[in-house]
C-alpha positions as CSV (number, residue, x, y, z in Angstrom):
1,X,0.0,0.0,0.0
2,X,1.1,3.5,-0.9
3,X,2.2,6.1,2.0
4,X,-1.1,6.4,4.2
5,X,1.0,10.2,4.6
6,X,0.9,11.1,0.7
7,X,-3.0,10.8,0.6
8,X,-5.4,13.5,0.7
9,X,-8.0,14.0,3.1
10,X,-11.3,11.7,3.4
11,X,-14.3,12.9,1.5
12,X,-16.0,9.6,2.0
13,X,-15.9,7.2,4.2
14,X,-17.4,3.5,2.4
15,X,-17.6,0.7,5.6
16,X,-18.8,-2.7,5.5
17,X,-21.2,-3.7,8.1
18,X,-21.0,-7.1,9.7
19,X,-17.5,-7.2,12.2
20,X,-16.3,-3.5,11.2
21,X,-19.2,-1.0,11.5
22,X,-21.6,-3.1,13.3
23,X,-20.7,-4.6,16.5
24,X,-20.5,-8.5,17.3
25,X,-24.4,-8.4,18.2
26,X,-25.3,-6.7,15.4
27,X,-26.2,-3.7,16.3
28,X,-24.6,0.1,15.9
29,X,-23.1,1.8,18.9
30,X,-24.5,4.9,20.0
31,X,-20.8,6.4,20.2
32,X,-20.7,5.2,16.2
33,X,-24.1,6.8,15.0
34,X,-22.8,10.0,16.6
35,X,-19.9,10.0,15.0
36,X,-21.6,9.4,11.7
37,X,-23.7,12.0,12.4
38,X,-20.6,14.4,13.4
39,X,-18.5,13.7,10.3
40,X,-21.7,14.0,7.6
41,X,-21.8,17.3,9.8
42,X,-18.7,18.0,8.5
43,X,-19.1,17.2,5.0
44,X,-17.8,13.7,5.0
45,X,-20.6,11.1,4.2
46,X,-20.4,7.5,5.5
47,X,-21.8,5.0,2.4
48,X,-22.3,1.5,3.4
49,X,-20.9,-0.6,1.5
50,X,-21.9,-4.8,2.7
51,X,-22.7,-8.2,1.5
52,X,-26.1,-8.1,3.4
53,X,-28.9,-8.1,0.7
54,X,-31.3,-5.5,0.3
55,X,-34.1,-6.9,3.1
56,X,-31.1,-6.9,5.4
57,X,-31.0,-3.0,6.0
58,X,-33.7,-1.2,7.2
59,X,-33.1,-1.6,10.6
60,X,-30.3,0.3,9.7
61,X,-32.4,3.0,7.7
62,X,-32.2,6.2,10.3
63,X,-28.2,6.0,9.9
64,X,-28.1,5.9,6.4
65,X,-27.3,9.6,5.9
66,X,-29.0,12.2,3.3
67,X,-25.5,13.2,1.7
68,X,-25.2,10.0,0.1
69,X,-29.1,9.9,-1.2
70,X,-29.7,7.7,1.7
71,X,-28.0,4.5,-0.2
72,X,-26.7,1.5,0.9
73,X,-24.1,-0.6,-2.1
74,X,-25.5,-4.1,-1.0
75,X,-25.0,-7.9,-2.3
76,X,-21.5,-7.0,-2.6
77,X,-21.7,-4.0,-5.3
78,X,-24.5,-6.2,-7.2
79,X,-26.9,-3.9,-6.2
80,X,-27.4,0.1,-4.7
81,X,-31.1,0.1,-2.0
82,X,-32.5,3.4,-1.8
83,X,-33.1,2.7,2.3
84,X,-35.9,5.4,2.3
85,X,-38.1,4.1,-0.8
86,X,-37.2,0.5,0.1
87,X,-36.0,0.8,-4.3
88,X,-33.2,-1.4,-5.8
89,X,-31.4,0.2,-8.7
90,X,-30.3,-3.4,-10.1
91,X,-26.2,-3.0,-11.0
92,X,-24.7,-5.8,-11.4
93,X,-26.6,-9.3,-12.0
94,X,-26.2,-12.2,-13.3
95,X,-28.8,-13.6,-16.6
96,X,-30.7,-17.1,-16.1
97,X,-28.3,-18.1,-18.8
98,X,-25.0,-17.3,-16.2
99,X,-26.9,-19.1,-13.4
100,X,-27.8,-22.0,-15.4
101,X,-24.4,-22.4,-16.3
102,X,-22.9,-21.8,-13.0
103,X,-25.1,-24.1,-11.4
104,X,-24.4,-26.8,-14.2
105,X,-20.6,-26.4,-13.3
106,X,-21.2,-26.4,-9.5
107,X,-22.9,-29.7,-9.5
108,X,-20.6,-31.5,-11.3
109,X,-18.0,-30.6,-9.2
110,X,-19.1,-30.3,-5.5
111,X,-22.0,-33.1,-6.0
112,X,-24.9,-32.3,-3.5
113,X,-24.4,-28.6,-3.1
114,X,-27.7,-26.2,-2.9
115,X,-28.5,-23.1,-4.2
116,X,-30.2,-19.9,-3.4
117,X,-29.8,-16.7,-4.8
118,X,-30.8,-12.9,-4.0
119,X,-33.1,-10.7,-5.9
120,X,-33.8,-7.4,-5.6
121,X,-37.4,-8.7,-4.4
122,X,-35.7,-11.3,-2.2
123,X,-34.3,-14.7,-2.2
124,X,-35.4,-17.5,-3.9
125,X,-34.1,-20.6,-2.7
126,X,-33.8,-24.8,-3.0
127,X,-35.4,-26.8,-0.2
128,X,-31.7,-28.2,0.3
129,X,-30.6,-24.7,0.8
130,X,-31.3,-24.8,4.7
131,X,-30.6,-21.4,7.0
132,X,-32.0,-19.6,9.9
133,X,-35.2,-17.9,8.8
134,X,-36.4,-14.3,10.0
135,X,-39.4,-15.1,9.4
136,X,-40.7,-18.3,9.0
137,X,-44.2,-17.3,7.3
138,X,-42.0,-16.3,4.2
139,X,-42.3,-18.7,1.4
140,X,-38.9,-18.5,-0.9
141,X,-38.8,-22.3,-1.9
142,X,-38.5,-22.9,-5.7
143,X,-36.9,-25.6,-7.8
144,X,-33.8,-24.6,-9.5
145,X,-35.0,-24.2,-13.5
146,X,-37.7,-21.5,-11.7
147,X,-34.5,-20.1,-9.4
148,X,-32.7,-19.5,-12.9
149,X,-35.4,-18.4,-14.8
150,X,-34.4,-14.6,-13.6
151,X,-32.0,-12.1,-13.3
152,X,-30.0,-12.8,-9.5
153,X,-27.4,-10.4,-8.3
154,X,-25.9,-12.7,-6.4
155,X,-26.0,-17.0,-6.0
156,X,-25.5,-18.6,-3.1
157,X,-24.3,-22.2,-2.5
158,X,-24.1,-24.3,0.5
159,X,-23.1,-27.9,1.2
160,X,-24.0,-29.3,4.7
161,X,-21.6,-31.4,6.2
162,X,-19.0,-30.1,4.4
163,X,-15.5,-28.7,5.2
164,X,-16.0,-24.7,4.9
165,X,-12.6,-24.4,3.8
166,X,-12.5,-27.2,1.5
167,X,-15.9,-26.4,0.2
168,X,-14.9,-23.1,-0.7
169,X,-11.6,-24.2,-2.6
170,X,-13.8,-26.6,-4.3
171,X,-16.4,-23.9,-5.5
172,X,-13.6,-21.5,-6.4
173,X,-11.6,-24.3,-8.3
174,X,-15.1,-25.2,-10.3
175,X,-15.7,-21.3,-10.8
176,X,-12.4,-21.0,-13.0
177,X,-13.2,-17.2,-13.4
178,X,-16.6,-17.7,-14.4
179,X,-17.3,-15.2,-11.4
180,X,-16.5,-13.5,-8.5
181,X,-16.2,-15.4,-5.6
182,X,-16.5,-13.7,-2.1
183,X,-15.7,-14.6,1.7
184,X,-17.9,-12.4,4.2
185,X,-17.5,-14.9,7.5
186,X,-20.7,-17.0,6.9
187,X,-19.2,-19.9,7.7
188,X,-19.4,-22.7,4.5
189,X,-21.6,-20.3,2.4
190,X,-20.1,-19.7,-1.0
191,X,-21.4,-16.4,-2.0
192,X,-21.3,-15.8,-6.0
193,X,-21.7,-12.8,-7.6
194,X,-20.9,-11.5,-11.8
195,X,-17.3,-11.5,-13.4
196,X,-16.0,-8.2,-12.2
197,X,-19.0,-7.2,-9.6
198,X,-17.4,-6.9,-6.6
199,X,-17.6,-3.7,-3.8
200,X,-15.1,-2.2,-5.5
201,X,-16.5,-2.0,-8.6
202,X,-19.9,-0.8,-7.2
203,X,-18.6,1.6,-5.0
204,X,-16.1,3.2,-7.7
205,X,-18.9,3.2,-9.9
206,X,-21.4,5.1,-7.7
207,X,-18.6,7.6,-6.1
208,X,-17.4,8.3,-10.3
209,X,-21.5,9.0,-10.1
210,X,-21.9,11.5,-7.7
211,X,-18.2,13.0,-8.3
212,X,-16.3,11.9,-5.4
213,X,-12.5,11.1,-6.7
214,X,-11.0,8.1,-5.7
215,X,-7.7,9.4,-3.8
216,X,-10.1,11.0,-1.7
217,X,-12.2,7.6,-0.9
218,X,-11.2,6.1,2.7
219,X,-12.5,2.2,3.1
220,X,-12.4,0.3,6.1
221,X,-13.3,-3.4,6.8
222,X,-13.0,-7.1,8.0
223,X,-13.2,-10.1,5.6
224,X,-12.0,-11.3,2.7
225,X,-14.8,-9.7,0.3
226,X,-13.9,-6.5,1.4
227,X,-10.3,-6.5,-0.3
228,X,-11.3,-5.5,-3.9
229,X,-13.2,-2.2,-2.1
230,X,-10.2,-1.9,0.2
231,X,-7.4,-2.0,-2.2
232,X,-9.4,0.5,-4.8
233,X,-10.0,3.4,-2.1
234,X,-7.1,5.6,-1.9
235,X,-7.0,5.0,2.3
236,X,-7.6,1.7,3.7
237,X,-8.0,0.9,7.4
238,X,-9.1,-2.7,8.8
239,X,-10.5,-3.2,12.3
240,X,-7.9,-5.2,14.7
241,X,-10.6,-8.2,14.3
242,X,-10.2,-8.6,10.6
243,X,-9.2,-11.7,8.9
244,X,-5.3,-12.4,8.7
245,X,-5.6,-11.5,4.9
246,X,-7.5,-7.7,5.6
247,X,-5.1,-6.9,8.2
248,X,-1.9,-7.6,5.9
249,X,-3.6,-5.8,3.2
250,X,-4.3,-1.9,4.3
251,X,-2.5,1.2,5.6
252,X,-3.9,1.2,9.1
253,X,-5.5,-1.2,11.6
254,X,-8.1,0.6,13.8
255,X,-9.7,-1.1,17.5
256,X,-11.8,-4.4,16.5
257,X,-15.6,-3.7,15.9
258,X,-16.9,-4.2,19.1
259,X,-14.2,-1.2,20.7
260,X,-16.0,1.1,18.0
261,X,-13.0,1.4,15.6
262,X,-15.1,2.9,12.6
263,X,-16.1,5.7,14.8
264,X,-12.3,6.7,15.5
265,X,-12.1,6.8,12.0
266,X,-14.6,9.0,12.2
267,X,-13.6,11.3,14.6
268,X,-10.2,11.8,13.1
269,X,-11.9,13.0,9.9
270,X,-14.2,15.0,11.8
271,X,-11.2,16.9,13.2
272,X,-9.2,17.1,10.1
273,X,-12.1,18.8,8.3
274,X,-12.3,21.0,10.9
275,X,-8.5,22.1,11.8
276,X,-8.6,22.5,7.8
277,X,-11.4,24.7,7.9
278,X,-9.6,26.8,10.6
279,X,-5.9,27.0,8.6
280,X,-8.3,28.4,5.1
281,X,-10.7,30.9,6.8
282,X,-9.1,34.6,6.7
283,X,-8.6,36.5,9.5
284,X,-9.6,40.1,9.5
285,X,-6.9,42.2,11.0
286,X,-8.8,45.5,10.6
287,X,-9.4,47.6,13.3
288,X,-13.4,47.8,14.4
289,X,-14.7,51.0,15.7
């Protein structure tokens, strides 16, 4: 990574959620919304940038600020949710021909693994595909032709009884560049998204968007997936908690999510924005009356 001391000041911040913003529980500190809060103040935005789908983030929707249109870069850039409209703006998905072929590869080579996949509308999923439901009234069983009949922004696969390690190496061997596969800490889920969609690539498409340049971008996270964001933003930061890879891979390592490390981030950009505002204002020397 470049000199952390070359780089210019944050005009963004872009976190992941789960382990880095959020804290082990899942919830958001009050010391961290007030720091969000103090730094938008400021005139540096926090965007969320996460793996969660879409129906994963309105509990979250009163700290989504209005400087960034009130937008959360969800499914791992696949798609951007307008948090106030409950709207998906669909970015980066994969076609029913993509998903039949990735599912025709994946069986072949991990024999017995399920699928689900995430839609703007929700997920659609195989019977196989077992997880812990929020609510259990919710009927998102299909068979796999119906599954890949659509447009998904991102595929999921699981194989129960399986190695997670081994199961992943298996799924990225099959993949072969056929997409992007990415590691957010669900243990033994494989989570699929298009060649070249990653949170990088939605998150330097949506700050090109609304004009915010890249060496100004700070990124901060925890796993695996949040590498291709991390390594594009010109300041990266990973919480001490962060997989052995994220911690080898940034300019700065911050306290671990539960210690509120995104909000010292934040408070150090709060006071750079300020101290810079005091160096640039003028001081009138005149004499008053």
């Amino acid at each position: 990574m470049p000199d952390s001391d070359a780089l210019p000041r944050a005009a963004l911040l872009a976190t992941d959620l789960d382990g880095t913003l959020l804290r082990s529980d899942g919830t958001l500190s009050a010391r961290t919304r007030e720091a969000i809060a103090a730094a938008e103040e400021a005139g540096v935005p926090t965007v969320f940038v996460t793996a969660r789908p879409p129906r994963w983030l309105d509990d979250l929707a009163d700290a989504v600020g209005d400087a960034t249109g009130g937008v959360a870069l969800s499914a791992n850039g696949a798609f951007i949710y307008h948090v106030a409209s409950r709207t998906v703006t669909e970015t980066g998905t994969m076609s029913p021909d993509v998903l039949r072929t990735l599912g025709e590869v994946l069986r072949a080579a991990v024999p017995g693994i399920a699928f689900a996949v995430e839609r703007a509308d929700g997920m659609r999923r195989e019977e196989r595909f077992a997880y812990v439901r929020e609510r259990p009234d919710v009927d998102d069983l299909d068979d796999w032709d119906a599954i890949a009949s659509r447009p998904a922004g991102k595929l999921l696969a699981k194989l129960d009884g399986s190695d997670p390690d081994t199961f992943h190496r298996r799924v990225e061997e099959a993949l072969a560049g056929r997409a992007e596969l990415g590691f957010s800490g669900a243990v033994g889920l494989a989570e699929i998204t298009a060649p070249g969609v990653t949170k990088a690539s939605g998150l330097a498409a949506w700050t090109t968007e609304h004009g915010y340049a890249r060496e100004s971008v700070w990124a901060v996270g925890d796993m695996p997936n949040d590498l291709p964001m991390l390594r594009w933003a010109g300041r990266a930061f990973a919480v001490a908690n962060a997989h052995r890879d994220v911690l080898a891979s940034v300019h700065e390592v911050v306290a671990a999510n539960d210690e509120d490390g995104v909000a010292a981030i934040l408070d150090r950009i709060s006071r750079e924005r300020v101290q810079a505002v005091r160096t640039t204002v003028p001081v009138d020397h005149e004499e008053r009356p």
